[in-house]
matplotlib code that plots the C-alpha trace (Angstrom):
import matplotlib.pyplot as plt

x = [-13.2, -13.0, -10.4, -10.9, -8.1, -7.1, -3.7, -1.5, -3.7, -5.9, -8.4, -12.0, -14.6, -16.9, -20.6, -20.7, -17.9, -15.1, -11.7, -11.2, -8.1, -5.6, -2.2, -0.6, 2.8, 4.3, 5.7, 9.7, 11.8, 9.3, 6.9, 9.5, 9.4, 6.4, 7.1, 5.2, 5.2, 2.0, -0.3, -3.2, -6.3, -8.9, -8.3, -11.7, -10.9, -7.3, -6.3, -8.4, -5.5, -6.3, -3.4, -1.8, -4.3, -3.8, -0.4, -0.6, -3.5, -0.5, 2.0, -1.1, -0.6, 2.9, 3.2, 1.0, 3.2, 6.1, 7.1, 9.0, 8.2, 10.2, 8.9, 9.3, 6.2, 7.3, 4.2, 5.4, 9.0, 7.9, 5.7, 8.0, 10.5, 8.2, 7.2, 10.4, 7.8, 8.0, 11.2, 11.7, 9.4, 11.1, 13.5, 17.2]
y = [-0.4, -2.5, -1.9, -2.7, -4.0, -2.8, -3.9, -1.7, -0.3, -0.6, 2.0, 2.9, 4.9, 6.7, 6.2, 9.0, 7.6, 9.9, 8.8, 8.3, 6.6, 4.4, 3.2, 2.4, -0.1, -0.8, -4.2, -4.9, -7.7, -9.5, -9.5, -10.4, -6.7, -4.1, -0.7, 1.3, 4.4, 6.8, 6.4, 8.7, 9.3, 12.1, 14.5, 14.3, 10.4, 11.2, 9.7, 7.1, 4.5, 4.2, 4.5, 2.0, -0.6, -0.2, -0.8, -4.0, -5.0, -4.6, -6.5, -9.4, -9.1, -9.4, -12.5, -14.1, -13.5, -14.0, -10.8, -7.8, -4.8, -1.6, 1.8, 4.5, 7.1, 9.1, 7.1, 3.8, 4.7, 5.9, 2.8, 0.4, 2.1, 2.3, -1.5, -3.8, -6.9, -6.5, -6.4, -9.4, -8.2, -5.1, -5.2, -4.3]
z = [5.1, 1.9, -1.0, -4.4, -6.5, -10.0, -11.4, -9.4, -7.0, -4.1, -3.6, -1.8, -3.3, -1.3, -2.4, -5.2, -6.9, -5.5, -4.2, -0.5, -0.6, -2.6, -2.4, -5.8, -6.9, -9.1, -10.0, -11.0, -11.5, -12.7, -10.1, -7.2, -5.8, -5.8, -5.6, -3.4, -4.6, -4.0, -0.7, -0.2, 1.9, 1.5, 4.4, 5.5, 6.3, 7.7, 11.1, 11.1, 9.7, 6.6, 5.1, 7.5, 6.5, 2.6, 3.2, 5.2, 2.0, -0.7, 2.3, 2.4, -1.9, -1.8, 0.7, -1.8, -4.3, -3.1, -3.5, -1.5, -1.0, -2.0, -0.1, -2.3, -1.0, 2.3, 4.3, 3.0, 4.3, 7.8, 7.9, 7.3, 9.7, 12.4, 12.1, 12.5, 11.9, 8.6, 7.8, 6.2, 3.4, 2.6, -0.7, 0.1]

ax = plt.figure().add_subplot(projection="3d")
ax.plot(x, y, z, "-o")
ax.set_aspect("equal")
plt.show()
């Protein structure tokens, strides 16, 4: 699956337009840490990792950047927790 990128937000629409999933951020300090503070995936698309792969897309934006990475969302917390490889990316 493909995500599209809006300031702020990756996301996949299905083919009639409706929301299958998206993970939104916000950016603070000027763009040296994005927030990560909503993740979602349309239950009928659940277990599938989804979720896990739109948050690796905003890790892949923030390495561009620079940037780290704040978890703020309860799936970006027990993400990050459960993947000591990217620790280096997470803000303290």
């Amino acid at each position: 699956m493909e995500f599209d990128y809006e300031p702020g937000r990756y996301y996949h629409n299905d083919t009639d337009g409706r929301l299958v999933a998206e993970v939104t951020f916000q950016s603070l300090h000027n763009g040296s840490v994005l927030a990560l503070d909503h993740t979602y995936v349309r239950e009928d698309h659940r277990s599938q990792g989804i979720a896990g792969k739109l948050v690796e897309t905003v890790i892949a934006h923030a390495q561009k950047q620079n940037a780290k990475i704040l978890p703020i969302c309860p799936y970006a917390k027990t993400f990050f927790a459960r993947k000591p490889e990217y620790a280096d990316i997470v803000a303290k």
